[in-house]
C-alpha positions as CSV (number, residue, x, y, z in Angstrom):
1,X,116.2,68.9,127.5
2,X,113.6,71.5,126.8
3,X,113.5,74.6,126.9
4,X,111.4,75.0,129.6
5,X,113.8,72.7,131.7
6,X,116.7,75.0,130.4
7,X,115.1,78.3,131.8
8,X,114.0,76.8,135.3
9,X,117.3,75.1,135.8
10,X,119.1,78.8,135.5
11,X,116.5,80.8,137.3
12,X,116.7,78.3,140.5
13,X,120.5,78.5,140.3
14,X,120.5,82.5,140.5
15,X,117.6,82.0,143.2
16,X,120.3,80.7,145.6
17,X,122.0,83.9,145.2
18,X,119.7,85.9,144.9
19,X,120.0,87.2,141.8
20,X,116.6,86.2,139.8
21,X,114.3,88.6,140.7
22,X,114.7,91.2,137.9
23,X,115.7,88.6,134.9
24,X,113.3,87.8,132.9
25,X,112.9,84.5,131.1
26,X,113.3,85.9,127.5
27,X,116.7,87.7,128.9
28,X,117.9,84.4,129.7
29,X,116.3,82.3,126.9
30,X,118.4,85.0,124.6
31,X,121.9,84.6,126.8
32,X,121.3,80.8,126.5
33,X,121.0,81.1,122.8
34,X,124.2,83.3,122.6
35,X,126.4,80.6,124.4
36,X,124.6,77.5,122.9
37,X,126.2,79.1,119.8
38,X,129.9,79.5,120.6
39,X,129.1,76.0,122.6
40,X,128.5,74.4,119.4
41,X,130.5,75.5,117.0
42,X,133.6,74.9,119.3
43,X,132.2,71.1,119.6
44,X,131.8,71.0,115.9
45,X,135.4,71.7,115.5
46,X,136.8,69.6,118.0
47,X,134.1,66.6,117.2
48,X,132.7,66.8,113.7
49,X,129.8,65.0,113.4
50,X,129.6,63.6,117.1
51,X,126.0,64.3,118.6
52,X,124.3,65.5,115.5
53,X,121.3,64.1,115.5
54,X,120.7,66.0,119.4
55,X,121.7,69.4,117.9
56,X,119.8,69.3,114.6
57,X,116.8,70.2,113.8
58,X,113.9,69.8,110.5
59,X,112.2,72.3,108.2
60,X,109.4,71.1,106.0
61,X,109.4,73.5,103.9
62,X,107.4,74.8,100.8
63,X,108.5,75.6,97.2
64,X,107.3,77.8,94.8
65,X,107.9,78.7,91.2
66,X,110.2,81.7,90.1
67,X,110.8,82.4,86.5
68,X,114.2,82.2,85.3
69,X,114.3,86.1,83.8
70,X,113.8,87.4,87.3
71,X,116.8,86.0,88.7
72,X,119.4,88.3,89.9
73,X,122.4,86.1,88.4
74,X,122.7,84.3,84.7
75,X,122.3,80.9,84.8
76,X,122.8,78.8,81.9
77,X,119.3,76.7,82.2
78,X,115.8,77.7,80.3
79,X,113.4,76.0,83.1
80,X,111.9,77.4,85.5
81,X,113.3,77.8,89.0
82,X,112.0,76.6,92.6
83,X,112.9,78.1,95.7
84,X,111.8,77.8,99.1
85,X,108.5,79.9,99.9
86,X,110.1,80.9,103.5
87,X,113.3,82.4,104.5
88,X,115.4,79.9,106.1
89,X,116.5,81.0,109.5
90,X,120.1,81.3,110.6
91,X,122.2,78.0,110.8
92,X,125.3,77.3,112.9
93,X,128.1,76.0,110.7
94,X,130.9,77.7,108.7
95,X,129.6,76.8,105.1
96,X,126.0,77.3,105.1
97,X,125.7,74.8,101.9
98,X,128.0,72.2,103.8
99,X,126.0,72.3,107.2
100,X,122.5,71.2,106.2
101,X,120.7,68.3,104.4
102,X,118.3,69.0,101.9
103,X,116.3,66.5,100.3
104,X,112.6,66.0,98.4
105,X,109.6,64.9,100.8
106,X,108.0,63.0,97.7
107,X,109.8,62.1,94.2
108,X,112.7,60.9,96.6
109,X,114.7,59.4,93.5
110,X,115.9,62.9,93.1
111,X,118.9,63.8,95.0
112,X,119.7,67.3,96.0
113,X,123.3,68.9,96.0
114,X,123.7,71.8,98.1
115,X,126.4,74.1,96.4
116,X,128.1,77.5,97.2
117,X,125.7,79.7,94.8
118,X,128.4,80.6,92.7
119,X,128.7,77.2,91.4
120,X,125.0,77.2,90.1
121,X,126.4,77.9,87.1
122,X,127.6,74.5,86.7
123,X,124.7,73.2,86.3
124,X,125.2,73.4,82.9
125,X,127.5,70.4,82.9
126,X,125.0,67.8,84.9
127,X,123.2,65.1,83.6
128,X,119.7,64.7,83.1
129,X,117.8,64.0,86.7
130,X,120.2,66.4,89.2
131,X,119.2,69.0,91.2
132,X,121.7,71.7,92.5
133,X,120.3,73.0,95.2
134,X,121.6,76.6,96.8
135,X,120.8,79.4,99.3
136,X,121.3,83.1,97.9
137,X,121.5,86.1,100.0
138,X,117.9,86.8,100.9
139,X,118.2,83.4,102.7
140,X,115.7,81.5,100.3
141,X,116.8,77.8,99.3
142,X,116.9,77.9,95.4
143,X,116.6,74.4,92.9
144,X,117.1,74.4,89.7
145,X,118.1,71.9,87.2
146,X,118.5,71.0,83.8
147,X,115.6,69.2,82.6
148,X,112.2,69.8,84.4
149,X,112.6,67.6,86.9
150,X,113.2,69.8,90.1
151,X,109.5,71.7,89.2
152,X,107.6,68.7,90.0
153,X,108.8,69.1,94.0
154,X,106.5,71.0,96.0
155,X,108.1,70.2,99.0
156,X,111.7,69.8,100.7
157,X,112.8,68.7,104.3
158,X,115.7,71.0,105.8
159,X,117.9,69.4,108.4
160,X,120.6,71.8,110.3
161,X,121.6,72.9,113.5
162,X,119.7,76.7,114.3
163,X,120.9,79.1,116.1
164,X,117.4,79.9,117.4
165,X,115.2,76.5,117.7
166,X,112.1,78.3,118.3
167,X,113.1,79.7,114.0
168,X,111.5,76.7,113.5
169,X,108.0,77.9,114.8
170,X,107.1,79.9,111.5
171,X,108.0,77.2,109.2
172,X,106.8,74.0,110.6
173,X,103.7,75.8,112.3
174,X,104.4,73.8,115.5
175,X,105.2,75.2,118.9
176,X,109.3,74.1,119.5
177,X,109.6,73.0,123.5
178,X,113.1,70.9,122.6
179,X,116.3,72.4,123.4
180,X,118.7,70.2,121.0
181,X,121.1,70.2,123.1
182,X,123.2,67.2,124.8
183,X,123.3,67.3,128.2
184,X,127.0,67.0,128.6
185,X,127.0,70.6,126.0
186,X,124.3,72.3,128.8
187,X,126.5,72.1,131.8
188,X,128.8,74.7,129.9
189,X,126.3,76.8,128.1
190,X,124.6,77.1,131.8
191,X,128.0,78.2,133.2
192,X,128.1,80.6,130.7
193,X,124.9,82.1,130.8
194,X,125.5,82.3,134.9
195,X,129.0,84.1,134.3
196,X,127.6,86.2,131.8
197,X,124.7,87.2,134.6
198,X,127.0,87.7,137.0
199,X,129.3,90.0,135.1
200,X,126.6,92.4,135.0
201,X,125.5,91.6,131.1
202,X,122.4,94.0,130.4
203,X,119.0,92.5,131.1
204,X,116.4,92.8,129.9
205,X,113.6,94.0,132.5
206,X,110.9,94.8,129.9
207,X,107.7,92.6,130.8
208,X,106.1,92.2,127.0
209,X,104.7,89.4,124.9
210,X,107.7,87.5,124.4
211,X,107.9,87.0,128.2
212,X,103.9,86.1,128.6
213,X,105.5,83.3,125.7
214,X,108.0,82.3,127.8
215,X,106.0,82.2,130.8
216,X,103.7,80.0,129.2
217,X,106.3,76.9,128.3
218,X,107.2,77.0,132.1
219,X,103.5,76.1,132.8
């Protein structure tokens, strides 16, 4: 589904009520985002790893060098380290380092472990070749590794479930029309977003840019 689909199916349900008229799309793009959340993570729970590959999403995603002496916490390596030129946008999942895939677009011998950042540390104990990989509180993805071979990646691929699809916009430099999101999982975010509506949630009334945006994918 797209989002575009997403939007028009809600707005013609609240047209049959009469209740469209002062909603605008980015109020409702933002309600559907809110539900799609709780929507998820309660599938997640209940069904671990079922529809994955509908919810998730990719991030190709730059690296850049960042000299060991500038790092906020010690870490027992003297190369250099390489961390993700973007911020990487907010993922669904209760482990961050657990709920994505990281891996190299080129050199794909390497293998990347994604770690809780306090176990960069033991990096110190792996072999030659192994790349920890880990994402520190300014939301930058951080490699680093014993040897030198992390610095010859220039770029990795990011695969997790956002919280926002349209995140993906600033890092991929492509306009995001998918929804990623099942079918089966809209039916309850849609009832959701309708209650919500209907209890009297705030809306958002303000015709600006985001809505001209929105207006646009419906075209």
């Amino acid at each position: 589904m797209t989002i575009k689909e997403g939007i028009y199916d809600i707005r013609e349900t609240l047209k049959s009520f009469n209740q469209d008229s002062e909603i605008s799309n980015r109020h409702i793009y933002f309600l559907m985002n809110i539900n799609r959340r709780k929507v998820i993570r309660q599938h997640i729970q209940k069904n671990p790893g079922e529809y994955r590959d509908q919810l998730t999403q990719t991030l190709d995603c730059a690296l850049e060098t960042v000299d060991i002496s500038r790092f906020p916490i010690s870490l027992p390596v003297e190369t250099n380290i390489r961390r993700t030129v973007d911020v990487i946008p907010d993922i669904i999942g209760q482990q961050v380092y657990k709920d994505m895939e990281v891996r190299p677009i080129e050199r794909l011998q390497y293998e990347i472990e994604m770690v809780h950042k306090t176990r960069a540390t033991e990096i110190a104990y792996a072999p030659k070749g192994f790349v920890y990989g880990f994402m520190d509180d300014d939301r930058h993805i951080y490699l680093l590794g014993q040897d030198i071979a992390h610095e010859f990646l220039e770029r990795i691929v990011v695969t997790a479930i956002l919280e926002d699809p349209k995140d993906a916009e600033s890092i991929n430099g492509s306009e995001i029309t998918e929804y990623y999101l099942p079918a089966h999982l809209w039916v309850n975010v849609k009832q959701m977003v309708l209650n919500s509506i209907q209890l009297g949630v705030p809306m958002d009334t303000l015709n600006d840019d985001t809505d001209e945006q929105m207006s646009q994918t419906q075209k």
